[in-house]
Backbone and ligand atoms as CSV (ligand in chain L), in Angstrom:
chain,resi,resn,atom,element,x,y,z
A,1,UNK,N,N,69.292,20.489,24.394
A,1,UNK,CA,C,70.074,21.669,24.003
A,1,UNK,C,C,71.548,21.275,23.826
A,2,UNK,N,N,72.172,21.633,22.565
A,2,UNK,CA,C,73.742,21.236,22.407
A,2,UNK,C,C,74.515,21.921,23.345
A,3,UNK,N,N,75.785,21.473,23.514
A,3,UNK,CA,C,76.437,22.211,24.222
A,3,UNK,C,C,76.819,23.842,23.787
A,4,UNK,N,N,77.227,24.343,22.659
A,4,UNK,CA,C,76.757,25.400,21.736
A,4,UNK,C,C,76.070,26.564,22.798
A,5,UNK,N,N,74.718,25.511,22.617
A,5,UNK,CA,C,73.622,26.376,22.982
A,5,UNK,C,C,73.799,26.705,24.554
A,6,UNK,N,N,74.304,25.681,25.325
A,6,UNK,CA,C,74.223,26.160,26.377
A,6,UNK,C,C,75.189,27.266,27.182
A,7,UNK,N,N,76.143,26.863,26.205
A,7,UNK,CA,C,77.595,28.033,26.603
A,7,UNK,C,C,77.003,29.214,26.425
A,8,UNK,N,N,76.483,29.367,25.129
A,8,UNK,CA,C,76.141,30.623,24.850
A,8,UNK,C,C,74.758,31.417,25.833
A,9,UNK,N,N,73.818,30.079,26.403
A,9,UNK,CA,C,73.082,30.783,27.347
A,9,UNK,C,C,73.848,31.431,28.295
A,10,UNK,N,N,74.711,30.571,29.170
A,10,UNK,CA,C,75.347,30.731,30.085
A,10,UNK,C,C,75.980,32.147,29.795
A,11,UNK,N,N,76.850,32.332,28.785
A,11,UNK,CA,C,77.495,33.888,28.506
A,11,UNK,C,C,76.489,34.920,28.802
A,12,UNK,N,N,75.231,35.295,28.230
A,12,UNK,CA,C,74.073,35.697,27.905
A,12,UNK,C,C,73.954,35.827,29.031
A,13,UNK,N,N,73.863,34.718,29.962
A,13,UNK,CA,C,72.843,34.960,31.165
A,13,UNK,C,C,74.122,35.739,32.290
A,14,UNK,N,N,74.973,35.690,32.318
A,14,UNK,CA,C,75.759,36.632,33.120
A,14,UNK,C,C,76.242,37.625,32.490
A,15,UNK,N,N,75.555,38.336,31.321
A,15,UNK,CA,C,75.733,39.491,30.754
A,15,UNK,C,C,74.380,40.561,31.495
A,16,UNK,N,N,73.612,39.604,31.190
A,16,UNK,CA,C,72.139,39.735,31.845
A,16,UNK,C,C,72.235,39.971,33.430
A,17,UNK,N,N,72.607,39.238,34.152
A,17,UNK,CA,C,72.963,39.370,35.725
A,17,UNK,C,C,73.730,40.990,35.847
A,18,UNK,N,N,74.603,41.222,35.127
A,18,UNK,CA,C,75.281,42.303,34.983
A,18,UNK,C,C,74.616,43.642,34.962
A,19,UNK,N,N,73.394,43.463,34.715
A,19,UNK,CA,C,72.620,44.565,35.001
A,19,UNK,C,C,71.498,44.081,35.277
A,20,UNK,N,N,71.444,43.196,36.387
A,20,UNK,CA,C,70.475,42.892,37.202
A,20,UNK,C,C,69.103,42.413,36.277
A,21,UNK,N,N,69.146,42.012,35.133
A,21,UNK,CA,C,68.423,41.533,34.506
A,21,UNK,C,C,66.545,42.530,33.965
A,22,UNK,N,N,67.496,44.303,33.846
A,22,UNK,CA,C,66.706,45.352,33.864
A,22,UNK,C,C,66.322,45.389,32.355
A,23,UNK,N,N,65.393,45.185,31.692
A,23,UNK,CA,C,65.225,46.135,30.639
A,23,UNK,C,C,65.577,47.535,30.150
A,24,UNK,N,N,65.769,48.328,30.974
A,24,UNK,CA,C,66.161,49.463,31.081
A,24,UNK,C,C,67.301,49.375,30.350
A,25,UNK,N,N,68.160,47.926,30.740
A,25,UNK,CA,C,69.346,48.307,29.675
A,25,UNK,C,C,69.592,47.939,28.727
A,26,UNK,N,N,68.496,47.510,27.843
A,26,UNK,CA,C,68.620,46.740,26.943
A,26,UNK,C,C,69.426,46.752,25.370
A,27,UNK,N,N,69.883,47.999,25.670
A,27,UNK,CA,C,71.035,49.100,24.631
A,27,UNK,C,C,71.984,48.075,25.105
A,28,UNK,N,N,72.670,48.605,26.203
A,28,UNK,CA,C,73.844,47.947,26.556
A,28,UNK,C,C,73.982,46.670,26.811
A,29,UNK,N,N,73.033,45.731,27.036
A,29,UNK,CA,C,72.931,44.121,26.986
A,29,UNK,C,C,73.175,43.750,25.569
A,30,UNK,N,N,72.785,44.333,24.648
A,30,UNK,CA,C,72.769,43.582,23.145
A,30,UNK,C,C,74.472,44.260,23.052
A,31,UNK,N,N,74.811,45.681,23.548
A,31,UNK,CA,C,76.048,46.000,22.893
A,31,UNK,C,C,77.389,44.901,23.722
A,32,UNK,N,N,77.139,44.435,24.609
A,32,UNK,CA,C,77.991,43.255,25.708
A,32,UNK,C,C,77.863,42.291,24.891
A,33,UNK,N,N,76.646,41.604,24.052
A,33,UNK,CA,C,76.544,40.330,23.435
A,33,UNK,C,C,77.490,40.583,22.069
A,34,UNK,N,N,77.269,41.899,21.577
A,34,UNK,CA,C,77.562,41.922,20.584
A,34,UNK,C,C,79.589,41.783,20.816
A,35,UNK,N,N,80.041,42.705,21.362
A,35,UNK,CA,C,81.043,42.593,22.206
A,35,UNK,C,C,81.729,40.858,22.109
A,36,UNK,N,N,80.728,40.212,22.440
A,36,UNK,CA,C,81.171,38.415,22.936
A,36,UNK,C,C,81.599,37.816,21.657
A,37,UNK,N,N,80.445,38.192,21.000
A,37,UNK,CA,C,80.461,37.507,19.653
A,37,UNK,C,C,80.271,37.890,18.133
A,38,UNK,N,N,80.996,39.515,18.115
A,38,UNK,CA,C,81.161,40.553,17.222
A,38,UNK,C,C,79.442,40.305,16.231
A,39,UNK,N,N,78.917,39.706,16.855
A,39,UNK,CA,C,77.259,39.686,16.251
A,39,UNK,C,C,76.148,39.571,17.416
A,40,UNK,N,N,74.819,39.965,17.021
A,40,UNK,CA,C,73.932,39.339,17.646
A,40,UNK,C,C,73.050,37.907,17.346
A,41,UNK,N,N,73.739,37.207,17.793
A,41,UNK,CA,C,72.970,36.009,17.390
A,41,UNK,C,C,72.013,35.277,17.708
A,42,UNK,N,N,70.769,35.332,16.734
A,42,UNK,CA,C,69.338,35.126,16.848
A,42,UNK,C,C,69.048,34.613,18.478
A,43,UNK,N,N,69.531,33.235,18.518
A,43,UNK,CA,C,69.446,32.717,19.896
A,43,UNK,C,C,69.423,33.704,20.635
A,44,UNK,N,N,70.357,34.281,20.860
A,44,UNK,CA,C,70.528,35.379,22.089
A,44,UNK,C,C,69.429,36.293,21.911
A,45,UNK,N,N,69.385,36.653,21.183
A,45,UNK,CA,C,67.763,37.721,21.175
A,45,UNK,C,C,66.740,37.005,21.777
A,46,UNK,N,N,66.192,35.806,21.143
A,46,UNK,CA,C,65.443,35.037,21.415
A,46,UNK,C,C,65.210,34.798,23.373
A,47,UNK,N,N,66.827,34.464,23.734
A,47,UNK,CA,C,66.940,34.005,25.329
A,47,UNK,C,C,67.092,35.676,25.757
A,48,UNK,N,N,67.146,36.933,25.557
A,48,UNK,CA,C,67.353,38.344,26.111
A,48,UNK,C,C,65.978,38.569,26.510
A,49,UNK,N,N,65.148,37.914,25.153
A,49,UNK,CA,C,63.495,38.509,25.032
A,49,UNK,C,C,62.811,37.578,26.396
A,50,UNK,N,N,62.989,36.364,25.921
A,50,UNK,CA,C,62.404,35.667,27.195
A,50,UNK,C,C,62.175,36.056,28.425
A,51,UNK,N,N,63.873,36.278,29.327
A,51,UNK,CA,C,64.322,36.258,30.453
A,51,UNK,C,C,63.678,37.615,31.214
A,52,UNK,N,N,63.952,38.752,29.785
A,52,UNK,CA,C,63.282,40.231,29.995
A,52,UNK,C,C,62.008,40.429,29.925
A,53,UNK,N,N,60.994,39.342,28.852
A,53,UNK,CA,C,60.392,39.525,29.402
A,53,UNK,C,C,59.737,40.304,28.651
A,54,UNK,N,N,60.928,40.787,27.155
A,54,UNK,CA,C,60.365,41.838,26.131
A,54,UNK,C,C,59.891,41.392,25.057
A,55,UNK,N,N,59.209,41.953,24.363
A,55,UNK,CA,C,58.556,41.332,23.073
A,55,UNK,C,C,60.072,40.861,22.025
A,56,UNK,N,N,60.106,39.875,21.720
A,56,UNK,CA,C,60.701,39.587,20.524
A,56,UNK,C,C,61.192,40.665,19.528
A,57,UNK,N,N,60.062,41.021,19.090
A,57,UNK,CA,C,59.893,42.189,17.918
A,57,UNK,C,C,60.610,43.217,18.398
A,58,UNK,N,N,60.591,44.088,19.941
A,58,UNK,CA,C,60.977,45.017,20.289
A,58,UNK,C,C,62.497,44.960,20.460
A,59,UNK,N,N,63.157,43.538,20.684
A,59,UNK,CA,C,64.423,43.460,21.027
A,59,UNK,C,C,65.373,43.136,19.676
A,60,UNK,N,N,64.930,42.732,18.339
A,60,UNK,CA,C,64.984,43.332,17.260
A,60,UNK,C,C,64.421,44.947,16.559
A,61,UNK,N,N,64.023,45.269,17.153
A,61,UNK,CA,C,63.698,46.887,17.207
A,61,UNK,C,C,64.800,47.512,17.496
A,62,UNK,N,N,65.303,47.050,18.425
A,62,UNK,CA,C,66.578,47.888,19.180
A,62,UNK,C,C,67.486,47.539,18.029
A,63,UNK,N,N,67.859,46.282,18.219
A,63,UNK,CA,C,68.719,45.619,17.259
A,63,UNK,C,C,69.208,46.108,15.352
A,64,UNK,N,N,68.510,46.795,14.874
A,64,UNK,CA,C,68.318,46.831,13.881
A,64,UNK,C,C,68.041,48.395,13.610
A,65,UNK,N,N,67.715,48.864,14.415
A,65,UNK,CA,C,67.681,50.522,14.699
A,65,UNK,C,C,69.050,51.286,14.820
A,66,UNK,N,N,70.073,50.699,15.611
A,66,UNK,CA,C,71.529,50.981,15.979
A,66,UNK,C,C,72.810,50.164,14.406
A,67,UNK,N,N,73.259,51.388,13.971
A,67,UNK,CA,C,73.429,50.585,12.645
A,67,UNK,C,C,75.193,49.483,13.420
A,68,UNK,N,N,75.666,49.963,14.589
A,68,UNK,CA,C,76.303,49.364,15.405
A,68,UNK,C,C,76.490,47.768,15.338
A,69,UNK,N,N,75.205,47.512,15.298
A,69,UNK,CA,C,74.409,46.492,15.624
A,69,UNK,C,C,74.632,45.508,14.128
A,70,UNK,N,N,74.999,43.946,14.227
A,70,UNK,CA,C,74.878,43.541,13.650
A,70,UNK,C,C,74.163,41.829,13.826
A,71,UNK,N,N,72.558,41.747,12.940
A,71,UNK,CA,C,72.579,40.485,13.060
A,71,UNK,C,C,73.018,39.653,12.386
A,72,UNK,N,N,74.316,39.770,11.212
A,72,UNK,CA,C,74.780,38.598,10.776
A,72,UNK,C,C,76.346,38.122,11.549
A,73,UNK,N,N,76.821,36.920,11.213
A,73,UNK,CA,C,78.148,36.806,11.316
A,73,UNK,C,C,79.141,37.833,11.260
A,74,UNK,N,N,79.947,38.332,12.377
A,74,UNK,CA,C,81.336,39.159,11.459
A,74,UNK,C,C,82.209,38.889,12.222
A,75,UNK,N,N,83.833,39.470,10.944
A,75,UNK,CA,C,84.916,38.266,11.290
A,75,UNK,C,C,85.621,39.166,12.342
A,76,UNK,N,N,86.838,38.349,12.477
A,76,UNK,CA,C,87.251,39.437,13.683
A,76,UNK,C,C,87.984,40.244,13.843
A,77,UNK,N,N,88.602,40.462,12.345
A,77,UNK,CA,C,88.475,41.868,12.214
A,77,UNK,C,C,87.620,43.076,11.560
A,78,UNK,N,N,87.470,44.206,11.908
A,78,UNK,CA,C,86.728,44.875,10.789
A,78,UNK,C,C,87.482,46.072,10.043
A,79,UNK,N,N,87.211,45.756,8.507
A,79,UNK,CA,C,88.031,46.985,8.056
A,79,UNK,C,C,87.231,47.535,7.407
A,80,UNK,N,N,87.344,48.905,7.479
A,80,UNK,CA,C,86.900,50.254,6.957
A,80,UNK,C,C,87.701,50.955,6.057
A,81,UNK,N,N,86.938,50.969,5.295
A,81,UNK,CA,C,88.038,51.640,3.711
A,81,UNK,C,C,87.091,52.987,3.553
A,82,UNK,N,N,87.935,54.269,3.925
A,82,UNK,CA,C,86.415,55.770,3.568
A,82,UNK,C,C,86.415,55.672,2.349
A,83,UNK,N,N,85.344,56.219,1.544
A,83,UNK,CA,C,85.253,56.869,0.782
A,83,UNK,C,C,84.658,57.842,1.029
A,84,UNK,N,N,85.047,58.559,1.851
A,84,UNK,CA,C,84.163,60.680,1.505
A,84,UNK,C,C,85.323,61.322,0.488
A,85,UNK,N,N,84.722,62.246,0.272
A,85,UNK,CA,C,85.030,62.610,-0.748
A,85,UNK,C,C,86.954,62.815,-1.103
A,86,UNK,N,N,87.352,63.270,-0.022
A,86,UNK,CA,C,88.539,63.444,0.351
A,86,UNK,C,C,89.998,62.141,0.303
A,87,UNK,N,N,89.256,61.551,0.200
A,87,UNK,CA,C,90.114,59.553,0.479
A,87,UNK,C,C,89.437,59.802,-1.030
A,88,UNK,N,N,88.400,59.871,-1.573
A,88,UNK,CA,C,88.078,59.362,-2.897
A,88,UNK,C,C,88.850,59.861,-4.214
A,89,UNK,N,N,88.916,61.253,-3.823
A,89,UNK,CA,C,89.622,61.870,-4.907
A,89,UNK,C,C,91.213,61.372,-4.684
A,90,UNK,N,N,91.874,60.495,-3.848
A,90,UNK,CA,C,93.451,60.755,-3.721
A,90,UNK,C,C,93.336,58.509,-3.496
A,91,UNK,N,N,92.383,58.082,-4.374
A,91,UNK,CA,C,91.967,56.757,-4.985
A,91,UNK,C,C,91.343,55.808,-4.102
A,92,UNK,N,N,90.779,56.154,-3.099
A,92,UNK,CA,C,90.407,55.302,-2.205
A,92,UNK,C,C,89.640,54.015,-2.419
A,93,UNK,N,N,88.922,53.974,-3.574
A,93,UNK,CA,C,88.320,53.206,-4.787
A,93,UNK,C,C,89.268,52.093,-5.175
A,94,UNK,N,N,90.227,52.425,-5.701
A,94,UNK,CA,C,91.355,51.436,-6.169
A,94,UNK,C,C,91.591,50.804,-4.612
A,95,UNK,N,N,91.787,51.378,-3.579
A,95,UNK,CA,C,92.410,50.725,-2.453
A,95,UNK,C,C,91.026,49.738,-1.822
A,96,UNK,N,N,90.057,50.093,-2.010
A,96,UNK,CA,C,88.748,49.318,-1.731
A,96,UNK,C,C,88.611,48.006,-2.310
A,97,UNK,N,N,89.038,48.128,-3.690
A,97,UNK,CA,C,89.063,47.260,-4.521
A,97,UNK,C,C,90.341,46.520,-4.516
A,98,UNK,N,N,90.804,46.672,-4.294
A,98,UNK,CA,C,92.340,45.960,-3.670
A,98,UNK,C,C,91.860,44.991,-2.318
A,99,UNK,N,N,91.629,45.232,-1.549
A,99,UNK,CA,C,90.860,44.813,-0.360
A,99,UNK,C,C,90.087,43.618,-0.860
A,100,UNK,N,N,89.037,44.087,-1.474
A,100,UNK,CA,C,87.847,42.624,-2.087
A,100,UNK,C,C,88.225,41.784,-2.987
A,101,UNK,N,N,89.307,42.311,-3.787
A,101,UNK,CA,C,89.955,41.115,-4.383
A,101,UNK,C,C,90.891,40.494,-3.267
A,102,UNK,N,N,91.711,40.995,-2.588
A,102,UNK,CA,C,92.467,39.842,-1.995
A,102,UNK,C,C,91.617,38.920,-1.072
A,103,UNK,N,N,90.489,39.337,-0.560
A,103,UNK,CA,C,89.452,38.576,0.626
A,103,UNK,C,C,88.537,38.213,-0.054
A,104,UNK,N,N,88.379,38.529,-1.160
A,104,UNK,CA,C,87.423,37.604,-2.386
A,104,UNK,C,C,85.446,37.711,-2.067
A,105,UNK,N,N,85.875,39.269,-1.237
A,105,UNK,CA,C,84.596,39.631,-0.955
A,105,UNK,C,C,84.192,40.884,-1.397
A,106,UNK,N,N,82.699,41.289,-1.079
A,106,UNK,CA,C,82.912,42.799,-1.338
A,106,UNK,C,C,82.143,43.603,0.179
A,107,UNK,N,N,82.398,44.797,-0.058
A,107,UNK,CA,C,81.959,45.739,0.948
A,107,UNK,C,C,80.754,45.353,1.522
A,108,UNK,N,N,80.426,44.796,2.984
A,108,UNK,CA,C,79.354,44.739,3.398
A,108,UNK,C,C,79.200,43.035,3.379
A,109,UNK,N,N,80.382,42.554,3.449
A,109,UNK,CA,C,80.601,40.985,3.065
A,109,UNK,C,C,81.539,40.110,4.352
A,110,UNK,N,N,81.594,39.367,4.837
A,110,UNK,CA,C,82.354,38.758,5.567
A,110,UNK,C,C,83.106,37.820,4.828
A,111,UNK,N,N,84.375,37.190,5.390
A,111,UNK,CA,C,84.777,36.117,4.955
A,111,UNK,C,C,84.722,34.927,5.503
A,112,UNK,N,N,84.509,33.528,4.316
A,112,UNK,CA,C,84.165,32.700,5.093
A,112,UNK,C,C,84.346,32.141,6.157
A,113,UNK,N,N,86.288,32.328,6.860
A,113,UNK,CA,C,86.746,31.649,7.577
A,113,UNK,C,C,86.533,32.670,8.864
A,114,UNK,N,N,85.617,33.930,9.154
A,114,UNK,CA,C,84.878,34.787,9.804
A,114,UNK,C,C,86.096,35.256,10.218
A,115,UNK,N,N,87.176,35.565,9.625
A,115,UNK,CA,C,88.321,36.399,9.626
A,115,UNK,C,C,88.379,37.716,9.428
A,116,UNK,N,N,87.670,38.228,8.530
A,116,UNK,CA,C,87.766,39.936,8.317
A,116,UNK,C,C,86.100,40.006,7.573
A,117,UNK,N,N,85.546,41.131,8.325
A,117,UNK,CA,C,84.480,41.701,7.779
A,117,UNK,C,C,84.916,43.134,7.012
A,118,UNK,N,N,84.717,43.672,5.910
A,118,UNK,CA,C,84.953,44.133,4.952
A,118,UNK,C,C,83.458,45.304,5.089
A,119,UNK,N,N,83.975,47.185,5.858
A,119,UNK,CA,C,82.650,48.027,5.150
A,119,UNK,C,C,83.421,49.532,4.642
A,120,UNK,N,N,82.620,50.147,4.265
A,120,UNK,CA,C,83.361,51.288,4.134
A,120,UNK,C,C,82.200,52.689,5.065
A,121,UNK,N,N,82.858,53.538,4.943
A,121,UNK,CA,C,82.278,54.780,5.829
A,121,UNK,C,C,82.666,56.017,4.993
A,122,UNK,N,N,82.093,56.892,5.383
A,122,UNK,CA,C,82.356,58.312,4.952
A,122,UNK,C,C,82.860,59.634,5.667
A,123,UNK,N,N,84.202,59.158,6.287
A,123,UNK,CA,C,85.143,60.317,6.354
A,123,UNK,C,C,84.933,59.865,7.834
A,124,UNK,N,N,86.624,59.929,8.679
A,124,UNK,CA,C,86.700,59.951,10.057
A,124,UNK,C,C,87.303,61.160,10.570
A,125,UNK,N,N,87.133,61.785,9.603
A,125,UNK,CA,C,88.004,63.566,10.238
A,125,UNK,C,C,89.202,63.475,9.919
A,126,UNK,N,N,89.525,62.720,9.333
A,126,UNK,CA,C,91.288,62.424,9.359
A,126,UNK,C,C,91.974,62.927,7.449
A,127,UNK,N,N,90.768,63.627,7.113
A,127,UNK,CA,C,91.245,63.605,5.554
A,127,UNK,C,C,92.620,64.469,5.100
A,128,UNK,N,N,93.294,64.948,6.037
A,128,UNK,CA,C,94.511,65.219,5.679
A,128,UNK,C,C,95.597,64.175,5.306
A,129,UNK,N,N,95.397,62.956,6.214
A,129,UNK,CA,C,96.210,62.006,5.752
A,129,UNK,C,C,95.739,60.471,5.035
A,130,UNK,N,N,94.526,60.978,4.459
A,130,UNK,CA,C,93.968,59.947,3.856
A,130,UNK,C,C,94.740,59.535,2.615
A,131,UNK,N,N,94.320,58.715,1.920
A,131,UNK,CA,C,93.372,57.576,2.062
A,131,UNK,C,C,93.382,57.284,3.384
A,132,UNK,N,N,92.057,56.804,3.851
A,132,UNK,CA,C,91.909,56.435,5.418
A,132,UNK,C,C,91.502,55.330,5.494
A,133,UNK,N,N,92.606,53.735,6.075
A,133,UNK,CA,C,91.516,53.000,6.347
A,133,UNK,C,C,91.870,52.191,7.800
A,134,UNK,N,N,90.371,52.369,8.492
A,134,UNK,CA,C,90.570,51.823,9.758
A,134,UNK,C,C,90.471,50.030,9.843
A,135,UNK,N,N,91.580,49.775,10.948
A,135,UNK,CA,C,91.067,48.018,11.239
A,135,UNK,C,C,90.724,48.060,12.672
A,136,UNK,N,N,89.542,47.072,13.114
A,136,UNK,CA,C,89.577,47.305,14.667
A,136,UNK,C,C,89.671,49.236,15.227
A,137,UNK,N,N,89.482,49.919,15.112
A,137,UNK,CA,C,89.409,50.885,15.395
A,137,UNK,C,C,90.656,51.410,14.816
A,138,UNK,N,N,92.230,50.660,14.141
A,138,UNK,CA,C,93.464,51.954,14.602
A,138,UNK,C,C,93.448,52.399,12.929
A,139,UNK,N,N,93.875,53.317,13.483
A,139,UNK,CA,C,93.863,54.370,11.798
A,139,UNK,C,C,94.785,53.747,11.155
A,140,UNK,N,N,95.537,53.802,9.616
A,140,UNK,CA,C,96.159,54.029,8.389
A,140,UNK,C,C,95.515,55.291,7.825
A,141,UNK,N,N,96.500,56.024,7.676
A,141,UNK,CA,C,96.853,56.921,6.430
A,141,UNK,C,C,97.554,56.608,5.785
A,142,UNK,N,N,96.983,57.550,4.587
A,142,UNK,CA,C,98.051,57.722,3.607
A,142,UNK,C,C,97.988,56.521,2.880
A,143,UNK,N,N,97.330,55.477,2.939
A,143,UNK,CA,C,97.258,53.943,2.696
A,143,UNK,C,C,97.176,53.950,0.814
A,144,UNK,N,N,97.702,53.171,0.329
A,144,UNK,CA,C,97.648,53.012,-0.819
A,144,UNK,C,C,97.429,51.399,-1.357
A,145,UNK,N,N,96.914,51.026,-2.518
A,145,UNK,CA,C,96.712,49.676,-2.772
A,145,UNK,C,C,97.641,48.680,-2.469
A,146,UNK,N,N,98.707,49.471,-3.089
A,146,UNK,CA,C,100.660,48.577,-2.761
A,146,UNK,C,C,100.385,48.338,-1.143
A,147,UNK,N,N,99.968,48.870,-0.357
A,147,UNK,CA,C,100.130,48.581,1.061
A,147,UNK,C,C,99.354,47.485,1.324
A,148,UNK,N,N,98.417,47.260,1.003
A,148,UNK,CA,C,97.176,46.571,1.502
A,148,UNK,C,C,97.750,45.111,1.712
A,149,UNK,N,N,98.089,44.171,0.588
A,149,UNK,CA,C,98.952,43.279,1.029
A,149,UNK,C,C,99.395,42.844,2.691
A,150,UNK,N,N,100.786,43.891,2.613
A,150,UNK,CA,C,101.314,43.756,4.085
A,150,UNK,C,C,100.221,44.438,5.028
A,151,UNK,N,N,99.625,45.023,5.269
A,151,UNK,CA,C,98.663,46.091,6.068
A,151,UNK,C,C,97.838,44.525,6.844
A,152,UNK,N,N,97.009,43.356,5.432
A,152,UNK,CA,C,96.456,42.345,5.985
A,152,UNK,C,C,96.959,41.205,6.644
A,153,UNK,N,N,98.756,41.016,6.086
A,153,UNK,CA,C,99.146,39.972,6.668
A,153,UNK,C,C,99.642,40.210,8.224
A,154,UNK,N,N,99.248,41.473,8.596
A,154,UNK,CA,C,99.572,41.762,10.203
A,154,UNK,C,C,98.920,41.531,11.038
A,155,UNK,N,N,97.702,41.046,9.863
A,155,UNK,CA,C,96.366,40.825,11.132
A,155,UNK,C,C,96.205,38.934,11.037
A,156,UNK,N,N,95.970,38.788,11.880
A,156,UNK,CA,C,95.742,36.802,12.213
A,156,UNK,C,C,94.859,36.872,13.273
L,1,LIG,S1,S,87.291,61.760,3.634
L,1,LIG,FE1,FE,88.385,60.068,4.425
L,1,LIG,S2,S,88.983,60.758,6.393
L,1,LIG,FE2,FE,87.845,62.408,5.611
């Protein structure tokens, strides 16, 4: 086993200790992994299922059921560009697209250097001061394409 592999057991396995190694919590064990390593990564399912004890299949069940939940790579940040209807009509589109050209990705895309994962959503309640787009959880309003630029070089 590489070293890789074993760090990452080791994380895993005192995420696991953390709740006494219950199935019961198996929501909140994948949401701690996910937490570690803004993904679930196969391995770790693989060593969750073992240790628990749960079917494979079922611990991708969970996994894939919670749209929370991600089994690919993502970077470390995440940005959210709305489009409900409210951000859409006042261009939220242009500002979306502003976004994937400068990160050279599109919605639902990571970047290679696993720097910014790139999704959009539909409306956070906030449509008075939309365009709305969230990073890491903190709001922008009012956001416009001209912003986006400086908005990304704040994040490293
Ligand atoms: S439509 Fe964007 S915050 Fe409501």
């Amino acid at each position: 086993m590489n070293t890789e592999a074993k760090q990452m057991e080791g994380k895993v396995n005192s995420i696991l200790d953390n709740y006494q190694c219950d199935k019961g919590w198996l929501v909140s064990i994948l949401q701690d992994v996910q937490a570690e390593y803004n993904y679930l990564p196969e391995e770790a399912l693989m060593w969750i299922s073992r240790v628990l004890d749960v079917p494979l299949s079922q611990v991708y069940g969970v996994a894939t059921f919670f749209k929370a939940f991600s089994l690919k790579p993502r970077g470390r940040h995440l940005i959210n560009v709305c489009l409900g209807t409210a951000c859409h009509v006042r261009g939220a589109v242009r500002i979306l697209e502003k976004v994937e050209r400068e990160l050279g990705i599109s919605s639902g895309e990571t970047t290679e250097d696993l720097k910014y994962t790139l999704e959009t959503f539909n409306c956070a309640g906030a449509c008075a001061v939309g365009p709305m787009v969230i990073i890491d959880g903190e709001y922008y309003g009012q956001m416009t394409a001209d912003k986006v630029n400086s908005l990304l070089e704040s994040y490293d």
